[in-house]
C-alpha positions in Angstrom: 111.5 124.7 93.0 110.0 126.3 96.0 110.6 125.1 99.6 106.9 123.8 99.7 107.4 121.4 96.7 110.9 120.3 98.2 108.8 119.0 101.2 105.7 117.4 99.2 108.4 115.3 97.2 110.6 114.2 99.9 107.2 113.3 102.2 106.1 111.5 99.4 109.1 109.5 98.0 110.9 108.4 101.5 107.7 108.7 103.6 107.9 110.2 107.1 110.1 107.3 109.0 107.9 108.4 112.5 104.8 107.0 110.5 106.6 103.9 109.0 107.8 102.6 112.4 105.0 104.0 115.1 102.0 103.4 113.1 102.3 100.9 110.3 102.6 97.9 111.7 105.9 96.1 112.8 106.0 93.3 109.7 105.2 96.3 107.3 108.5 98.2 108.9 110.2 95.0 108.6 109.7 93.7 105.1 110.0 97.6 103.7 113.8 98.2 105.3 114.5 94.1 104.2 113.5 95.0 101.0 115.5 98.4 100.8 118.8 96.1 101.3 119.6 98.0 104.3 122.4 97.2 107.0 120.7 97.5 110.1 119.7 94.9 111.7 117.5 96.6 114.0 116.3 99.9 114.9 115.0 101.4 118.6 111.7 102.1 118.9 112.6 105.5 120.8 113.6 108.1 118.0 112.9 105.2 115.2 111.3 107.4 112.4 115.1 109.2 112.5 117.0 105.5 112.8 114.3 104.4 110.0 115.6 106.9 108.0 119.2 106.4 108.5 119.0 102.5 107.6 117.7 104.1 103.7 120.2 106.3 103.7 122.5 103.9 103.8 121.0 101.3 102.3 122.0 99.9 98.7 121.8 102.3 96.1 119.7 100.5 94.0 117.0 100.0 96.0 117.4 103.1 98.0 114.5 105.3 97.8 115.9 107.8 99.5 118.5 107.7 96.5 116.4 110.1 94.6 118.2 113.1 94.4 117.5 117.0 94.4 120.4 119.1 93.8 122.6 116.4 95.0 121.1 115.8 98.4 119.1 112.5 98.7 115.9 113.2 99.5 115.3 110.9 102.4 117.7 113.4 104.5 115.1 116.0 104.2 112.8 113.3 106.3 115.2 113.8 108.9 113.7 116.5 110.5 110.3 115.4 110.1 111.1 112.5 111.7 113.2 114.0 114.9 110.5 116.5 115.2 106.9 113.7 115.0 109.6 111.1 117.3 109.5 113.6 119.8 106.3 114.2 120.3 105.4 110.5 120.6 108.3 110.1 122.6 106.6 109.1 125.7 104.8 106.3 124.2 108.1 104.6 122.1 110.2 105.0 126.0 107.2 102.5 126.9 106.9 100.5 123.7 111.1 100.2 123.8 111.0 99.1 127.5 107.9 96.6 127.0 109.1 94.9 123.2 112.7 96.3 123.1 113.7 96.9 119.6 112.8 96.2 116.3 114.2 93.4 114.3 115.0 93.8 111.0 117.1 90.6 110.1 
């Protein structure tokens, strides 16, 4: 398996967490980490995509996507660098959002 297909597959399974918590809307977010079984009870909304991605990491197994595996590395930890990479470009605009709303609730 080629680095290209490693990338598709992890974009496509755990979703860039950037996307989940910057565009999608706040419920959405919400519901989809609640429904992951995750620990966190809420996330900043500067450098969320890479927070939204720890909470599945270290969410319950079982409902984990990010507990698919490639050669024993979940593949939501490949999102990681998507995510620090898209949070700081929008950077500016979650410093605003964080000041203005503060963070985001999960539970």
């Amino acid at each position: 398996m080629n680095l290209l297909q490693i990338l598709a597959i992890s974009l496509s399974l755990s979703a860039c967490g950037t996307l989940n918590t910057v565009v999608v809307d706040e419920s959405v977010t919400k519901r989809k980490l609640t429904k992951s079984k995750t620990h966190c009870n809420s996330i900043p909304r500067f450098y969320s995509g890479v927070s939204y991605d720890f909470c599945l990491f270290h969410a319950e197994a079982s409902t984990n996507p990010g507990a698919h595996h490639l050669n024993g590395t979940p593949l939501v930890a490949f999102d990681f660098v998507f995510s620090g990479v898209a949070d700081t470009v929008v950077l500016p605009y979650t410093i605003y959002r964080q000041v203005t709303d503060g963070n985001i609730e999960i539970q």
